[in-house]
C-alpha positions in Angstrom: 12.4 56.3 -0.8 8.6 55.5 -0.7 7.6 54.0 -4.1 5.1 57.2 -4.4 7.6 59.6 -4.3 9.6 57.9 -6.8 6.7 57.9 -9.4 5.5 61.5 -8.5 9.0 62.6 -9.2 8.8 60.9 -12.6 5.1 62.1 -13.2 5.7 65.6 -12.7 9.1 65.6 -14.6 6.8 64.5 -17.5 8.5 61.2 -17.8 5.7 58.9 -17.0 5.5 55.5 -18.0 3.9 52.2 -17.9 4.2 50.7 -14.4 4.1 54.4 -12.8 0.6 54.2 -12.1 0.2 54.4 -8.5 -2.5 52.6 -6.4 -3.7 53.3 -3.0 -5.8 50.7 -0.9 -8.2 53.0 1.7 -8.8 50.6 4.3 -10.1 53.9 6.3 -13.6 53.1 6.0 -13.7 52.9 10.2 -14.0 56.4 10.3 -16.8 56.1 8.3 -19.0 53.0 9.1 -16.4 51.3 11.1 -17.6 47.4 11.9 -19.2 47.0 8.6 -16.1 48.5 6.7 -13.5 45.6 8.5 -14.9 43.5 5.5 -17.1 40.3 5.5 -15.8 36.6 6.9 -17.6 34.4 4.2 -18.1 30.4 4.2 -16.9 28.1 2.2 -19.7 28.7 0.3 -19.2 32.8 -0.2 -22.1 33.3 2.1 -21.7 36.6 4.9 -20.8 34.9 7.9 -19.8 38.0 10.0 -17.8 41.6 10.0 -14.2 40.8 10.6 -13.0 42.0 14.5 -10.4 45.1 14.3 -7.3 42.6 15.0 -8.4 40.6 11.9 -8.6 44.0 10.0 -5.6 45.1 10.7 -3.8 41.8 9.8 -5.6 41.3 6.7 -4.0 45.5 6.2 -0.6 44.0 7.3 -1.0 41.1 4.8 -1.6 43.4 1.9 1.4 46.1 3.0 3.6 43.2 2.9 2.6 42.2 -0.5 4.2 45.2 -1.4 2.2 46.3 -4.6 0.9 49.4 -3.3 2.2 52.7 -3.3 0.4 54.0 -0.6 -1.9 52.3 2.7 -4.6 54.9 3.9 -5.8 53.9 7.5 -7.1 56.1 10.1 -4.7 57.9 12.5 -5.6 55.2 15.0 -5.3 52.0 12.8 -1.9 53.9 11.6 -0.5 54.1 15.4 -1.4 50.1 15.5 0.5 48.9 12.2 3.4 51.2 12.9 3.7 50.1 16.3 3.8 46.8 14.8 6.6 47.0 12.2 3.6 46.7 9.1 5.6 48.8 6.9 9.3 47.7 7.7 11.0 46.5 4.6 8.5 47.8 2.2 8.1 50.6 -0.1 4.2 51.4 0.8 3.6 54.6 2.1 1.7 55.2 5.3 -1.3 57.7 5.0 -4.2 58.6 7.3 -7.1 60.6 6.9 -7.2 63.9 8.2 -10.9 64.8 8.7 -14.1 63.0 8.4 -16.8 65.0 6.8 -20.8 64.8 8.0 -21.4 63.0 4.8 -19.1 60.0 5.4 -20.6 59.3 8.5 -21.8 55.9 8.0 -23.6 54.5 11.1 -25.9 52.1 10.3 -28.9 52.2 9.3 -29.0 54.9 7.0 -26.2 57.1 8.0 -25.7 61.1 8.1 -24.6 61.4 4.0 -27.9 62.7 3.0 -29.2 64.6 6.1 -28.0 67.7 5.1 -24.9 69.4 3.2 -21.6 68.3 4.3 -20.6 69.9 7.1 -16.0 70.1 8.0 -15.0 67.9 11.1 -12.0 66.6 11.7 -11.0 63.9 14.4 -7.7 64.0 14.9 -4.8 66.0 15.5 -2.4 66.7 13.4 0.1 67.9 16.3 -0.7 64.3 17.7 0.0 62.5 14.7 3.2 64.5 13.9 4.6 64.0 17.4 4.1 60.1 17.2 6.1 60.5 14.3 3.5 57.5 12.6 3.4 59.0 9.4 3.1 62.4 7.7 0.7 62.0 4.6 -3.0 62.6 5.5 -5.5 62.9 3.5 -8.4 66.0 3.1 -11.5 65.6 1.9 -13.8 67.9 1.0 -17.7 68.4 -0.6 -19.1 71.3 -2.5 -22.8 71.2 -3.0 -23.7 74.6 -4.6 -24.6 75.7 -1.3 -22.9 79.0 -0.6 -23.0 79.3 2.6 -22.2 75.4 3.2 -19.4 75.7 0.6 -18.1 78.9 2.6 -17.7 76.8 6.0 -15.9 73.9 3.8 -13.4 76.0 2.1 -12.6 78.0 5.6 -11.9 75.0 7.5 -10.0 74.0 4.2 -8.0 77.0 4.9 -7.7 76.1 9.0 -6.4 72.8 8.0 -3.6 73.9 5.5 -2.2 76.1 8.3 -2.3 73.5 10.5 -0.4 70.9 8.5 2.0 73.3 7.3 2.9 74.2 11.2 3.1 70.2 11.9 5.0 68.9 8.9 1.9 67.4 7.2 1.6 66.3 3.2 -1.9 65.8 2.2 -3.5 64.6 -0.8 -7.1 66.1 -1.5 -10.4 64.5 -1.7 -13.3 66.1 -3.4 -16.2 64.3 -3.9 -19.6 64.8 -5.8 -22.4 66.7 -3.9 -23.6 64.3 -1.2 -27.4 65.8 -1.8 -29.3 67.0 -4.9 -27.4 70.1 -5.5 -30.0 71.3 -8.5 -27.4 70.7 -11.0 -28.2 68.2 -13.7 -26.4 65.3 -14.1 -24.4 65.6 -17.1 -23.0 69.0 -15.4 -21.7 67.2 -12.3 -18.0 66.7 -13.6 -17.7 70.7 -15.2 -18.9 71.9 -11.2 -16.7 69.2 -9.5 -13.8 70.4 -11.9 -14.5 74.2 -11.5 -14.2 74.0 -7.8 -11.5 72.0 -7.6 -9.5 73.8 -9.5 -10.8 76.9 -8.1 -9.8 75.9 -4.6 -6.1 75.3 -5.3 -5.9 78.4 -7.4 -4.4 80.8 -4.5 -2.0 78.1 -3.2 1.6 78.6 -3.5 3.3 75.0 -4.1 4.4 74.4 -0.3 0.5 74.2 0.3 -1.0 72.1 -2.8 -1.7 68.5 -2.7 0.5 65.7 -3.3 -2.2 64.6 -5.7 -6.3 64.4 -6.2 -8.5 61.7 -5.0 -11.2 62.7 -7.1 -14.6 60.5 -8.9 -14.7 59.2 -11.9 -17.4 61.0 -13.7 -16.4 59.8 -17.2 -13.7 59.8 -19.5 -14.7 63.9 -20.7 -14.4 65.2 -17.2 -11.3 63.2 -16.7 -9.6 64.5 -19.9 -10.6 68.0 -19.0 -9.4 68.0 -15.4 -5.9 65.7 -15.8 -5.0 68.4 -18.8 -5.5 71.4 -17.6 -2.7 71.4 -15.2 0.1 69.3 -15.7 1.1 69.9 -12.1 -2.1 68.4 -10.8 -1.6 64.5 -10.1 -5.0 63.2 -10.6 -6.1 60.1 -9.1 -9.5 58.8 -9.3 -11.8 57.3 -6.0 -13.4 53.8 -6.3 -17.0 54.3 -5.2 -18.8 51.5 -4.7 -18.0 47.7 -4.6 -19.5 47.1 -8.2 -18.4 43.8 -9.9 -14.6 42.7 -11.0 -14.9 44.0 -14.4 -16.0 47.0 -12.9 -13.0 47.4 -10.7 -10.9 47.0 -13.4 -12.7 48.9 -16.0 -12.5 52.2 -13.8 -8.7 51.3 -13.4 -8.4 51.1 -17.3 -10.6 54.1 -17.8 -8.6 56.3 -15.5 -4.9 55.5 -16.4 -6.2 55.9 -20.3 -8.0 59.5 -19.7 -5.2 60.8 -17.4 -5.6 59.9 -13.9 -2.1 58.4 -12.9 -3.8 57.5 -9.2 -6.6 55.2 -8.1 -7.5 54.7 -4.6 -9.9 51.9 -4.2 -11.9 50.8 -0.4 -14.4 48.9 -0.9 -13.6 47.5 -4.4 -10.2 45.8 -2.8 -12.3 45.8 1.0 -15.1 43.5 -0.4 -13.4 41.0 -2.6 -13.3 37.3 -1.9 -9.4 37.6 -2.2 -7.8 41.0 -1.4 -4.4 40.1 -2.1 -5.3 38.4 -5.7 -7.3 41.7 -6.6 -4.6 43.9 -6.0 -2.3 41.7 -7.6 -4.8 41.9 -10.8 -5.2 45.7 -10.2 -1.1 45.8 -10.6 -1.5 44.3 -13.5 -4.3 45.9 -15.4 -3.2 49.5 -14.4 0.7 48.3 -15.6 -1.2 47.6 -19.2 -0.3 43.8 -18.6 -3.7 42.8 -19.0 -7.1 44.2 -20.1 -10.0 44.2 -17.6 -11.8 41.0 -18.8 -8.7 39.0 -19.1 -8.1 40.1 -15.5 -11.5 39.0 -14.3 -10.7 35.6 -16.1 -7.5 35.5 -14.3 -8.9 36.7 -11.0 -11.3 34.2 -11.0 -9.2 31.4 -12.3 -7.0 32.4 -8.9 -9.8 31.7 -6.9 -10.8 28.6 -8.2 -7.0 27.6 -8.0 -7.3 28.0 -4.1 -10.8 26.7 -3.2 -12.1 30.0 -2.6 -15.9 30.7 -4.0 -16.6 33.7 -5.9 -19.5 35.8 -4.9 -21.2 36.1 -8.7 -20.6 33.8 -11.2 -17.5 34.4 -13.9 -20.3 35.6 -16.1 -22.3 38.3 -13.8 -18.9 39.4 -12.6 -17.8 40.2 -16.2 -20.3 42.6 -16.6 -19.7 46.3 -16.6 -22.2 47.8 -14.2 -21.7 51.2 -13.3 -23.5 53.4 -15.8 -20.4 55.7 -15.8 -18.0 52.9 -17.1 -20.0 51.7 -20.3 -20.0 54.4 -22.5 -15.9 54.0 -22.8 -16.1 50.5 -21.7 -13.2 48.5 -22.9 -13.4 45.4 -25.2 
């Protein structure tokens, strides 16, 4: 059995525990922006050198699946073909996943991207009937975007609707994505997590269990919004997205934050994708979310790794204990 289906069993029986926290590395950021998301090849000195090439991706994804701390590896369908094809998973516990569509407003080509050209618009790239006959995996992800648009929120929710039929007729699990509104959506700030919550929830209201998510990948827009969404239905699995690449203490911090206000998932890209060690971060993820450590001992430790093997941080020990992300410090930890 795949370590995630273990804890979700546990989760939903009610009987969860420390060290039932599951984490999810999304090294699917090629179907995004996909040369810049590979990750960076620094110097000796930390300095960018250059994008890693897909091989080097894809062994630096195999290094981490054999680590075996993860409960689930999301890759694109293609990058999934690849490591399967290459035994990535044999032996492990980590659970292959792909994502299942790619939205206008994760399009990433440099230099600005599509995110803020419009409201997100539904696309998916591959096929689920593909991926099912390859037999590579069946867990994709779904993402979706509501930006208080009607009629943009109407074509989300209907391909939302194509997609469910589809992975029900192919075998498909899928965990859903919702993120904030990729433009300004007139709604202040401080409402952002009540509208993200209300649709959410709203969207999975006329689904029978054979056609809810596995669990939420869902942003962290503070510990209220948290709270309210992870106890309103104890069969939602809640699982909080990384965002942005912030410092250590702010990798850990959202960790901390989440597993504290209810989440019992965090999928993390570019907060695992950009560090100077990927295997020692997860590691210290491991830890923090299994309460072994609190975030600023962990950015002591991580750092203390690094040093230990002649790598150079990026930011000193100092800048990188620094909470960052506005939505961390009001609950910050000590």
């Amino acid at each position: 059995m795949f370590r995630m289906n273990a804890k979700l069993a546990k989760i939903r029986a009610g009987h969860y525990a420390k060290g039932d926290f599951m984490i999810a590395d999304a090294k699917d950021g090629d179907m995004s922006n996909p040369i810049p998301a590979t990750g960076p090849i620094r110097a000796a000195d930390g300095s960018f050198v250059r994008y890693r090439t897909r091989p080097e991706f894809l062994d630096m994804i195999m290094q981490i699946i054999r680590q075996d701390l993860l409960d689930i590896m999301l890759v694109s369908a293609s990058n999934l073909e690849a490591l399967q094809e290459a035994g990535a998973f044999a032996g492990t516990q980590v659970r292959p996943a792909f994502r299942a569509n790619d939205t206008t407003d994760i399009w990433g080509a440099r230099p600005n991207g599509y995110g803020k050209l419009g409201p997100s618009r539904p696309f998916r790239t591959a096929s689920l009937e593909r991926v099912s006959k390859a037999k590579i995996g069946n867990l994709g992800l779904y993402s979706i975007t509501f930006v208080n648009d009607i009629d943009a929120d109407l074509r989300s929710l209907e391909a939302f609707h194509e997609f469910l039929a589809d992975a029900a007729a192919n075998g498909i699990e899928y965990f859903l994505e919702v993120f904030n509104p990729n433009i300004d959506a007139g709604i202040p700030p401080e409402a952002i997590g009540s509208f993200v919550n209300d649709n959410l929830a709203r969207c999975l209201s006329g689904l029978l269990k054979a056609d809810r998510p596995q669990f939420l990948k869902y942003p962290y827009n503070g510990a209220k919004a948290l709270e309210e969404l992870a106890s309103y239905d104890p069969g939602l699995v809640v699982g909080v997205l990384g965002g942005g690449a912030g410092t250590t203490r702010d990798t850990f911090e959202l960790l901390y934050q989440a597993e504290k206000y209810g989440a019992r998932v965090a999928l993390f890209g570019r907060k695992i994708n950009l560090a100077e060690s990927q295997l020692d971060m997860v590691r210290h993820m491991r830890l923090v979310a299994d309460g072994e450590l609190k975030p600023l001992e962990a950015v002591k430790s991580y750092h203390a790794a690094l040093k230990d093997q002649g790598i150079a941080a990026v930011r000193s020990f100092q800048d990188d204990s620094a909470v960052t992300e506005q939505v961390l410090k009001a609950a910050a930890s000590a």
